[in-house]
C-alpha positions in Angstrom: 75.6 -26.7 -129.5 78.9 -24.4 -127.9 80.2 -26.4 -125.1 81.5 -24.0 -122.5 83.9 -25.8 -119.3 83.5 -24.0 -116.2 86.7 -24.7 -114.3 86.8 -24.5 -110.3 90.0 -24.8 -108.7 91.1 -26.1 -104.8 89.0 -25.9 -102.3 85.7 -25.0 -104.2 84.4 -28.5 -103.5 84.0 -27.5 -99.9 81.5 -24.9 -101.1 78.1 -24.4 -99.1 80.1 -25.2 -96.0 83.2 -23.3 -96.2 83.4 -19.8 -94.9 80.1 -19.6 -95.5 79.9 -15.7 -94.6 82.5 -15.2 -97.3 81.4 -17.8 -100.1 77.7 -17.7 -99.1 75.8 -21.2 -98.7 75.2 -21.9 -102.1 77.4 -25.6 -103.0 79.0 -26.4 -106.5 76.4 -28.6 -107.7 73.9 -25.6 -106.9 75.6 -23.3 -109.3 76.5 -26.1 -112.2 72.2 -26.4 -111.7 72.0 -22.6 -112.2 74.3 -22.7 -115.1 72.8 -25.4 -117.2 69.3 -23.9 -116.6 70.4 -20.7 -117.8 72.1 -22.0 -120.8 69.2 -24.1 -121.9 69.6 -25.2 -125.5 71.9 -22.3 -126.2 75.5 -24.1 -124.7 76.1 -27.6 -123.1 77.5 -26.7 -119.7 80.9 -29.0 -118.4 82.1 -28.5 -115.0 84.8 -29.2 -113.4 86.9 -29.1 -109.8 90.2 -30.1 -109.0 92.5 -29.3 -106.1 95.2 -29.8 -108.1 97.2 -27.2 -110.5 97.9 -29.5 -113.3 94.7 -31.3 -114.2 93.5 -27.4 -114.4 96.5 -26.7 -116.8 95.5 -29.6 -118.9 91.6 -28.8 -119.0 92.7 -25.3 -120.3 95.1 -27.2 -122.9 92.0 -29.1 -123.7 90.0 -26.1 -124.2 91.9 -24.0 -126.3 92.4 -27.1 -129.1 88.4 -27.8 -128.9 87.5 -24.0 -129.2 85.5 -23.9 -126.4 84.8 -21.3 -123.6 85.8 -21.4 -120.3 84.5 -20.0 -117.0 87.6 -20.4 -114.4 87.8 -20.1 -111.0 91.0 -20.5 -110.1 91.0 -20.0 -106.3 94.1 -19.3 -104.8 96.3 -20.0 -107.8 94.6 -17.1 -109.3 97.1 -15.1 -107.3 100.7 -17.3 -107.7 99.7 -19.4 -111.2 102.4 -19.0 -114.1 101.4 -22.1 -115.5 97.6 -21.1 -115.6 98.6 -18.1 -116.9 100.6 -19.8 -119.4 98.3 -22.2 -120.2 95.6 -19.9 -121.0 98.1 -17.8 -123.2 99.4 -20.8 -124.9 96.3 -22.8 -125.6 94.2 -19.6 -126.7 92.0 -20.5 -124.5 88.9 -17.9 -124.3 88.7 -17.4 -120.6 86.7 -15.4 -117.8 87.6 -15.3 -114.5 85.1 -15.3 -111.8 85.4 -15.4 -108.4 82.5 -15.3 -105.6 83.8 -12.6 -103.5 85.4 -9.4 -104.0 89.3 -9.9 -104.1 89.4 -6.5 -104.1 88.0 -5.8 -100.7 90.3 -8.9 -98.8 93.4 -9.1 -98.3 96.4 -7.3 -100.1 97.6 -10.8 -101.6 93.8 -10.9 -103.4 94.5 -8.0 -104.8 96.6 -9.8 -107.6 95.3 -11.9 -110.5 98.2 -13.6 -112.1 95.9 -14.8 -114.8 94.1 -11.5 -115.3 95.6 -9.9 -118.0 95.5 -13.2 -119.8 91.8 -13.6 -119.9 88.9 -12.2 -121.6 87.3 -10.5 -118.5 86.7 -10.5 -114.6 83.7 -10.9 -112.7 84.1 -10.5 -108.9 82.0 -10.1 -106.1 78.5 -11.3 -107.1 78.5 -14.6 -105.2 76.9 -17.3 -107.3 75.6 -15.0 -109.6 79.1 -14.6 -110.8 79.1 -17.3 -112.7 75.8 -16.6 -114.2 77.1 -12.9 -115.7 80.3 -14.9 -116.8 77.6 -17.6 -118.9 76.3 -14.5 -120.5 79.4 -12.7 -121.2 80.9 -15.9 -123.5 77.3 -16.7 -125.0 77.0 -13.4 -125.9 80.7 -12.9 -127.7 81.3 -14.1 -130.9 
């Protein structure tokens, strides 16, 4: 069975309570649920949070020598990250990016994915469900 790592970067812990007109109410554990039921028998679902930049870097490094996919939230560092980008560059990683709200309609310094042109696609705006097109998108790819 495909493994596929979904990857959350800093602050996405404090989901469910966090801005919660932004990011909804829905927690972490509520979408890693929602994943794994979707995959069923066709992937094992992995996920994973940090707060920290490196042990991100090092789950992508990890990724790319396994072969697996990866879903990747990468927060804030989606918009300053070099090493993210280079670490999905380097490791071959094959990436999605997904993010729960629209970057597009915040602030100008959302406006920016550093890791974007890296990855095989974006998927923005669609709260939760996100993540959910993202699981289709890589089980659907060869």
């Amino acid at each position: 069975m495909p493994e596929i790592l979904v990857l959350n970067g800093p602050n996405l812990n404090l989901l469910g309570t966090r801005e919660p007109g932004i990011y909804g109410s829905t927690t972490l554990a509520d979408i890693e649920q929602r994943l794994k039921e979707r995959a069923g028998d066709r992937a094992a679902v992995v996920l994973r949070q940090s707060n920290n930049e490196g042990d991100l870097v090092s789950w992508l490094h990890e990724a790319g020598a396994a072969g697996a996919k990866v879903i990747l939230n990468a927060a804030a560092y989606t918009h300053t990250s070099i090493a993210l980008r280079d670490a999905i560059s380097g490791a071959k990683a094959h990436v999605i990016e997904v993010h729960l709200s629209n970057v597009h309609a915040r602030e100008e310094f959302r406006h920016h994915s550093m890791i974007a042109p890296v990855v095989k696609g974006v998927i923005c705006g669609f709260g939760p469900l996100s993540y959910e097109l993202a699981l289709e998108a890589l089980l659907s790819a060869d």
